[in-house]
Every structure is written in C-alpha cells, then in structure tokens.
One Martini backbone bead per residue (centre of mass of N, CA, C, O) as a GRO file, in nm:
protein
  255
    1UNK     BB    1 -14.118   9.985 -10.688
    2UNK     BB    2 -14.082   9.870 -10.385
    3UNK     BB    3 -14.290  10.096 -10.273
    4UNK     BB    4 -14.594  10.060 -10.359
    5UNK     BB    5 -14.695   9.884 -10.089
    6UNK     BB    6 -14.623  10.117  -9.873
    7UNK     BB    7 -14.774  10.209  -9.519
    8UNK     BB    8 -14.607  10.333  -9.388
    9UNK     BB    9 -14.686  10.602  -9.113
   10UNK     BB   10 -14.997  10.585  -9.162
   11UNK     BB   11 -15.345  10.648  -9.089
   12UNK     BB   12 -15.560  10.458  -8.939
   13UNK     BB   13 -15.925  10.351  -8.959
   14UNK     BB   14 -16.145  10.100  -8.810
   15UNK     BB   15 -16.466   9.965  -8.824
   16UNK     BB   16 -16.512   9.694  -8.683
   17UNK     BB   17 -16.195   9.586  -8.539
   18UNK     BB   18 -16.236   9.333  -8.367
   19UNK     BB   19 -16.357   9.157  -8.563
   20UNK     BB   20 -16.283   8.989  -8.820
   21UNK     BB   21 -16.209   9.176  -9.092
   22UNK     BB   22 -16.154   9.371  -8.975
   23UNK     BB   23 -15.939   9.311  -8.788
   24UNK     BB   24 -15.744   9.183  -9.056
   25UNK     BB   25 -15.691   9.456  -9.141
   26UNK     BB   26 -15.540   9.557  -8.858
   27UNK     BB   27 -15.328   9.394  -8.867
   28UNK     BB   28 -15.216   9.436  -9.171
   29UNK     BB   29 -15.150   9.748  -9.085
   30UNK     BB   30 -14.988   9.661  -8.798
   31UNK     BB   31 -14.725   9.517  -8.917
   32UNK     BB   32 -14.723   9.779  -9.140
   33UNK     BB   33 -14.649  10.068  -9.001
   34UNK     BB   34 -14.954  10.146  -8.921
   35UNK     BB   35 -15.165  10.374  -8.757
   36UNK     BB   36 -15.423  10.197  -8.586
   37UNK     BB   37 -15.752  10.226  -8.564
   38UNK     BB   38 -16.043  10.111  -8.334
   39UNK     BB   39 -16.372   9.975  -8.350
   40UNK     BB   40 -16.653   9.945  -8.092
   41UNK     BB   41 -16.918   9.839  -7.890
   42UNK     BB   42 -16.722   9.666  -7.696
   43UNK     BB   43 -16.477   9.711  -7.464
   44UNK     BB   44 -16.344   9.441  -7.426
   45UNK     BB   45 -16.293   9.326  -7.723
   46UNK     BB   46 -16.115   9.545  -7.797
   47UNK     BB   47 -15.909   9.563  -7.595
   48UNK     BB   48 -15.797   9.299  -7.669
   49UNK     BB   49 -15.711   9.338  -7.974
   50UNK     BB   50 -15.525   9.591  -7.903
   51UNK     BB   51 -15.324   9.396  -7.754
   52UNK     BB   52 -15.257   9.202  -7.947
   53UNK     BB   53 -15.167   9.384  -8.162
   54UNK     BB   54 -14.931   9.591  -8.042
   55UNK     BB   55 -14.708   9.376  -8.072
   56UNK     BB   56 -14.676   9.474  -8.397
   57UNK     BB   57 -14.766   9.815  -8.274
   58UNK     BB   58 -15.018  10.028  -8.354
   59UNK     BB   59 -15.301  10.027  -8.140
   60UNK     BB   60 -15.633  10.187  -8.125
   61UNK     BB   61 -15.851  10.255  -7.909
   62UNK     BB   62 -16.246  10.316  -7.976
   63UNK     BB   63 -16.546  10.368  -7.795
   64UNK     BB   64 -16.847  10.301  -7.993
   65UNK     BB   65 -17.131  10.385  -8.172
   66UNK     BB   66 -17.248  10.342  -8.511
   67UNK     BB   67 -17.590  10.380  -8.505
   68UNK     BB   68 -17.515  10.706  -8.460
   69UNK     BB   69 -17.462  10.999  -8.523
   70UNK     BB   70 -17.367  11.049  -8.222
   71UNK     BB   71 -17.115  10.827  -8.280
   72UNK     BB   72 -16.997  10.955  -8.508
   73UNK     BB   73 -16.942  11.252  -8.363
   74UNK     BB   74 -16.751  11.139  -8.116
   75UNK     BB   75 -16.525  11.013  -8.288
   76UNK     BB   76 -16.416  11.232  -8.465
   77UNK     BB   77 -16.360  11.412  -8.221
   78UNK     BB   78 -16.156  11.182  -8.109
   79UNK     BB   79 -15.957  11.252  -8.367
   80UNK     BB   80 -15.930  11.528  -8.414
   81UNK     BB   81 -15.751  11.563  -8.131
   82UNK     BB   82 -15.541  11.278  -8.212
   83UNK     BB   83 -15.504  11.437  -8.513
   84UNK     BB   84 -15.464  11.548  -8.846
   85UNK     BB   85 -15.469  11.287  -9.002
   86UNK     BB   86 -15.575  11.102  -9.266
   87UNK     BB   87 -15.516  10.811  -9.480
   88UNK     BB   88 -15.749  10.567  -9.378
   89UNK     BB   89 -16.067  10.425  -9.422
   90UNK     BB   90 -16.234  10.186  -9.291
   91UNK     BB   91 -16.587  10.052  -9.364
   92UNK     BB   92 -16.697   9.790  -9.180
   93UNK     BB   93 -16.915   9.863  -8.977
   94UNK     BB   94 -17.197   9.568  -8.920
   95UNK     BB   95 -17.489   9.420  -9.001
   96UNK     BB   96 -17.794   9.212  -8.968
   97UNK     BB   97 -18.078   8.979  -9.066
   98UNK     BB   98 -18.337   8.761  -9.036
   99UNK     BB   99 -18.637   8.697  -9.234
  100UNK     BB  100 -18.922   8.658  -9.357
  101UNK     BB  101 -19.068   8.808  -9.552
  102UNK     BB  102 -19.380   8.837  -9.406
  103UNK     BB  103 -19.181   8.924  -9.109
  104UNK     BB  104 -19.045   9.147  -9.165
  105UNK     BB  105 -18.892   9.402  -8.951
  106UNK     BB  106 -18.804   9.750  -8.964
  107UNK     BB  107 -18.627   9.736  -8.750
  108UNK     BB  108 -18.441   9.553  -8.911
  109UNK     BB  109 -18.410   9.746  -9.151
  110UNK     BB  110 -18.284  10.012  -8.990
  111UNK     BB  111 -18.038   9.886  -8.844
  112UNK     BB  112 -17.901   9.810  -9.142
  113UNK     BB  113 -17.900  10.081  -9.256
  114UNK     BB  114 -17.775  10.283  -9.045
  115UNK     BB  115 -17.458  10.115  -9.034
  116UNK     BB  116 -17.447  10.017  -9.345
  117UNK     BB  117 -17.493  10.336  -9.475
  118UNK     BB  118 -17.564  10.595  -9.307
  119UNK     BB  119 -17.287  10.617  -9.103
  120UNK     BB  120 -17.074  10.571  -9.348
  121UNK     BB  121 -17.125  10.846  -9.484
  122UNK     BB  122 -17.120  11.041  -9.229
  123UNK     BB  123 -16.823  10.976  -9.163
  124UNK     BB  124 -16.700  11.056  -9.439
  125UNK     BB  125 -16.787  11.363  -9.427
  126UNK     BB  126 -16.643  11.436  -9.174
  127UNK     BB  127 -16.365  11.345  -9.215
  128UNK     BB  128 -16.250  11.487  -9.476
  129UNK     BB  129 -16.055  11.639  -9.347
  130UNK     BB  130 -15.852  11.461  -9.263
  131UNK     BB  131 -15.818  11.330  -9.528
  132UNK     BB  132 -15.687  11.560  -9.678
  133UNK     BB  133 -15.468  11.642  -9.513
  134UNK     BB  134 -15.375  11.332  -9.589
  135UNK     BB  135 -15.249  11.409  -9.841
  136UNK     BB  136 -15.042  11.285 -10.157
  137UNK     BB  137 -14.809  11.314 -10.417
  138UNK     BB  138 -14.959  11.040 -10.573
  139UNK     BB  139 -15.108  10.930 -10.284
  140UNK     BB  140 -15.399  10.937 -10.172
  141UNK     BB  141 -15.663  10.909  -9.977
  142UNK     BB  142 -15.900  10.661  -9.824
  143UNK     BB  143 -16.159  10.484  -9.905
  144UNK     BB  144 -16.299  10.165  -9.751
  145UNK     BB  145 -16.523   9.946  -9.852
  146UNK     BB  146 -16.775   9.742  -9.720
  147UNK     BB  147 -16.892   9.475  -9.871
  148UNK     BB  148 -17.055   9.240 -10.082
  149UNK     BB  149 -17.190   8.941 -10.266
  150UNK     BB  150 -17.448   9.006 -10.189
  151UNK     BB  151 -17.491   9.272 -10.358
  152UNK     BB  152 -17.385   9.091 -10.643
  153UNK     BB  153 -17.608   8.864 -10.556
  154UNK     BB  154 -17.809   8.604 -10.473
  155UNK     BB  155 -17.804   8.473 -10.151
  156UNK     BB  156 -18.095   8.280 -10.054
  157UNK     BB  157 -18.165   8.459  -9.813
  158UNK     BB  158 -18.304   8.654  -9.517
  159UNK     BB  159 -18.137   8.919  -9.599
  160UNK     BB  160 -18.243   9.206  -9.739
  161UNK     BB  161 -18.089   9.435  -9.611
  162UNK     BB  162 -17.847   9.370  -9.628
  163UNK     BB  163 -17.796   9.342  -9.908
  164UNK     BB  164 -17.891   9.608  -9.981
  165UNK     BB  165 -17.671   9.771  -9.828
  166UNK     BB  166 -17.434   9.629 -10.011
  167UNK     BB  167 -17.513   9.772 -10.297
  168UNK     BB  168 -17.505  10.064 -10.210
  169UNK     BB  169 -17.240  10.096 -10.104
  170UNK     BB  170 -17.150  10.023 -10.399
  171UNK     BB  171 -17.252  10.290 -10.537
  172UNK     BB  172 -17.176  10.503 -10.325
  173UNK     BB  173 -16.873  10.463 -10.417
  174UNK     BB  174 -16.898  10.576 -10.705
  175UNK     BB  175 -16.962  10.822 -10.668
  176UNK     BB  176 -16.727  10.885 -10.413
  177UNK     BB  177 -16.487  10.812 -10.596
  178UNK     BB  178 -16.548  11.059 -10.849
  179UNK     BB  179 -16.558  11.299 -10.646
  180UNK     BB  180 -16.296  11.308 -10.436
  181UNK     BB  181 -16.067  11.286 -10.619
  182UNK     BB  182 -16.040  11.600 -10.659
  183UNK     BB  183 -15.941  11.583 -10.334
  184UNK     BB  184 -15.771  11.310 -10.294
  185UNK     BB  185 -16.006  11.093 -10.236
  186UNK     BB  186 -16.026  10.766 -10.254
  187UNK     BB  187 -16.300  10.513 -10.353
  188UNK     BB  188 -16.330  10.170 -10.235
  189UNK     BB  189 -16.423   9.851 -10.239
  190UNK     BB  190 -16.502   9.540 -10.037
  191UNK     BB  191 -16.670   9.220 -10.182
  192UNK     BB  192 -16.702   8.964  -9.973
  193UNK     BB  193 -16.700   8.651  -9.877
  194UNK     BB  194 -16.623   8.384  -9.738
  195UNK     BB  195 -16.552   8.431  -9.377
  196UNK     BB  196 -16.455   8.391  -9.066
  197UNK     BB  197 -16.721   8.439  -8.829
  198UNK     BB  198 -16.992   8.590  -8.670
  199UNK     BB  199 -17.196   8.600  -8.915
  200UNK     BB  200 -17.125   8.301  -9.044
  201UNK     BB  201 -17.099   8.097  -8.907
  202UNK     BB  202 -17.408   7.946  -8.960
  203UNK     BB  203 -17.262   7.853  -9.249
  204UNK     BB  204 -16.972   7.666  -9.119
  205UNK     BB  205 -17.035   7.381  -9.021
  206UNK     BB  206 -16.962   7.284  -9.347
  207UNK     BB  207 -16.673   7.406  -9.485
  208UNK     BB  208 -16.647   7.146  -9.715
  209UNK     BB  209 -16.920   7.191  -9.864
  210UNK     BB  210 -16.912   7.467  -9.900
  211UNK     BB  211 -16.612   7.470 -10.081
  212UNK     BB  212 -16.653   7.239 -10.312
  213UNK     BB  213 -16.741   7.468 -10.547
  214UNK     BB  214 -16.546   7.680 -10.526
  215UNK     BB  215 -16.271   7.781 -10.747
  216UNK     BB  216 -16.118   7.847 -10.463
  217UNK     BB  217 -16.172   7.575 -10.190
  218UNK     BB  218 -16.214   7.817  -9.986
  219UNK     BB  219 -16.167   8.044  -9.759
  220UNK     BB  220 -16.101   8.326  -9.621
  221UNK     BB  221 -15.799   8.526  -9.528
  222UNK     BB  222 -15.667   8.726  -9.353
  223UNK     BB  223 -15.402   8.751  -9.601
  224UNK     BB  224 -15.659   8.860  -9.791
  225UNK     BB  225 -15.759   9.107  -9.669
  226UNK     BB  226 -15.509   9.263  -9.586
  227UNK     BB  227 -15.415   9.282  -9.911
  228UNK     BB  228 -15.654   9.434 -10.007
  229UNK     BB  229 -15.596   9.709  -9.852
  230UNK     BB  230 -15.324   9.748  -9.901
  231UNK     BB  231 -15.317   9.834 -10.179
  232UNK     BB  232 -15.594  10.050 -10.153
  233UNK     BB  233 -15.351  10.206  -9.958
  234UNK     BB  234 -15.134  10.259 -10.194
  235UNK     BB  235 -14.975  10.332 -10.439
  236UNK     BB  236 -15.066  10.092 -10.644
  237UNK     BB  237 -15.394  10.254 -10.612
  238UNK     BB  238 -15.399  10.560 -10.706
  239UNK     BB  239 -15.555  10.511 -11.005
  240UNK     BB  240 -15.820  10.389 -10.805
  241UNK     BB  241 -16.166  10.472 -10.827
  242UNK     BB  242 -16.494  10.351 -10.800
  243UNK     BB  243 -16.460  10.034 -10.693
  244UNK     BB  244 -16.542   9.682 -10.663
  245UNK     BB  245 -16.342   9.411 -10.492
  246UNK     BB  246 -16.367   9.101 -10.560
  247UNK     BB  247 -16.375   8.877 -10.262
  248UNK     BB  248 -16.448   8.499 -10.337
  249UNK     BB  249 -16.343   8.266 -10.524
  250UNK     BB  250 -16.536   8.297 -10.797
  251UNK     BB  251 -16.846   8.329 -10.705
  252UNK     BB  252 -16.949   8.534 -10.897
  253UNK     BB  253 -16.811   8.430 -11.174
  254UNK     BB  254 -17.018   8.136 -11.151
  255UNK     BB  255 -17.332   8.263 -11.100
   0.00000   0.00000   0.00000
C-alpha cells in the first residue's frame, strides 16, 4: 500500500511545461523521480525552467509550437527518438482570447480551438504507440488534459472559446477514457479553478476579496497542482479513467 503513490523512474511530457500549472506539475513530477519532458514555444523561458527543476531530478526541454499539426508532429519525432516508452501525457498547452460577444473575432476562435482541443488530440492520437509501450500490469499509462472550471459552468467573461474549449476537452475526456483503458491507457482530466498565472494575473489585482467567498478561501498551490497530477497517474488511480477531476476550493460546487 506504501507504494500507491510512487511515479519513480516514469517518462512523463507536460505539454506548456514552462510556467504555470504546467511548471508546478512538472515540478512535482521531478522531484518525485518522474523523467520529465517540457514543451513551450518560447526557448529561453523553457531552458531556464527546466534549469530550476533539474537541481531536484531530470527535466528535459523540447522547443515546439503546438498550435499546428505540423508542430505535433516534430514533437512525437523529438520523444520517439528520445523515447520507448511513455508512461504519462499531461496535455496542458493552451491559450485564451477575450473580446465583447459582438466583436469576437475568427481569429480569436480558431486559435484557442486549435491548440487547446485539436492539437490535444492530435498529440494524444500520435503519441499512443508510446503509450501503450510503457504500460503495465495493474498501473496503465496516462493521459491527463487540462480542462478548467470555466468548462463546468459560466465563467461570466468574454472568453467563449476558452470557455467551449475546455467543455469540450472535458466530453472528449469521456470519450478517450473509455475507449483507450482497453488498450491500457487511462484517460482523465484535471479542471482547476484560480491559480496564480499568467493568464489569471488580471483577474487577481485583488487576491483577498477574490478569494473571501470561495469555499476553501485561497487561490491553488504549486503542491495542489502537482498532487492531483501525481495521484492520477500512480497505481492509485489505476481504476480511474473518463473522469474530469475538480481543483478549485468548492467554486463549482457552490455555483
């Protein structure tokens, strides 16, 4: 039982691995001997990331755009070189857009749609021989996307692709969980609520009256991020899959 939670010396990729919930999750994968690959599309801001996580095990950079097929496909190349096997996918790379219903633009549209649902895909679709390679008996391998709480209930922004993309995230969850767990590949989501980031940053100018009617009265922590990683892909939660995990102090539960 000692070991339910034990991801030493697996192969993990964290897609958007430089700053934000990615870093924290890919932080807390190596610190517990997880082999962690980072992607983002800006190079010095990945290598100084996977510099800071390094000094606590192994994290390894990998500059790419995955905001096309064809950035996709360098990906898988780079990993399956690199690679036999992978034991978990953290699909986290995405973006947003904001703009009054009247003016929202195309643009705005397709590119939060292309990198936060169909590059997802397309990566989790690719990567699957590697998958599937580093499965094993009684522990499958995983695939963890990232979904949000805007996903689960109106966020009350001018975000409407963010929002519709990561609803969708959340069914296309469903659906590859139950189809993948047959070939050994559980498939769940985590949908976070407010933490500190890049793309919070301005809605936490006021941390304090932000937070003083959530449930559990704080914004989430590096160590919330990375422990529901870490469970979702240890033996823990090996009969677990099609599920989309709620990280967000009670924010939708009191909706």
């Amino acid at each position: 039982m000692r070991q339910l939670f034990d991801v030493s010396d697996k192969v993990a990729l964290v897609t958007g691995g430089s700053r934000g919930i990615g870093e924290m999750i890919a932080a807390g994968f190596v610190a517990n001997g997880v082999k962690t690959y980072i992607t983002a599309r800006r190079e010095g801001e990945l290598r100084e990331t996977a510099e800071r996580l390094s000094v606590q095990g192994e994290c390894i950079p990998l500059v790419v755009d995955l905001s096309t097929l064809a950035g996709v496909r360098q990906l898988v190349g780079e990993l399956t070189e690199r690679e036999s096997g992978l034991h978990i996918l953290v699909n986290n790379a995405g973006t947003s857009w904001g703009a009054p219903l009247e003016a929202f633009p195309e643009s705005g549209w397709d590119k939060v749609m292309d990198l936060n649902l169909k590059s997802m895909f397309y990566l989790t679709q690719q990567l699957l021989p590697l998958l599937r390679a580093a499965r094993r008996d009684e522990d499958p391998a995983r695939v963890i996307n990232i979904g949000s709480v805007n996903g689960l209930t109106n966020s009350h922004m001018d975000n409407y692709s963010y929002a519709a993309s990561k609803a969708a995230v959340h069914h296309m969850t469903r659906q590859l969980g139950a189809e993948l767990a047959r070939q050994g590949v559980n498939v769940n989501a985590i949908a976070p609520g407010f933490f500190p980031s890049k793309m919070t940053a301005h809605l936490l100018e006021d941390e304090a009256a932000l937070v003083k009617d959530f449930p559990i009265p704080r914004l989430g922590s590096p160590e919330d991020a990375a422990g529901s990683a870490i469970y979702l892909s240890s033996r823990a939660s090996a009969w677990m899959t099609g599920h989309v995990l709620v990280l967000d102090g009670g924010l939708v539960a009191q909706a």
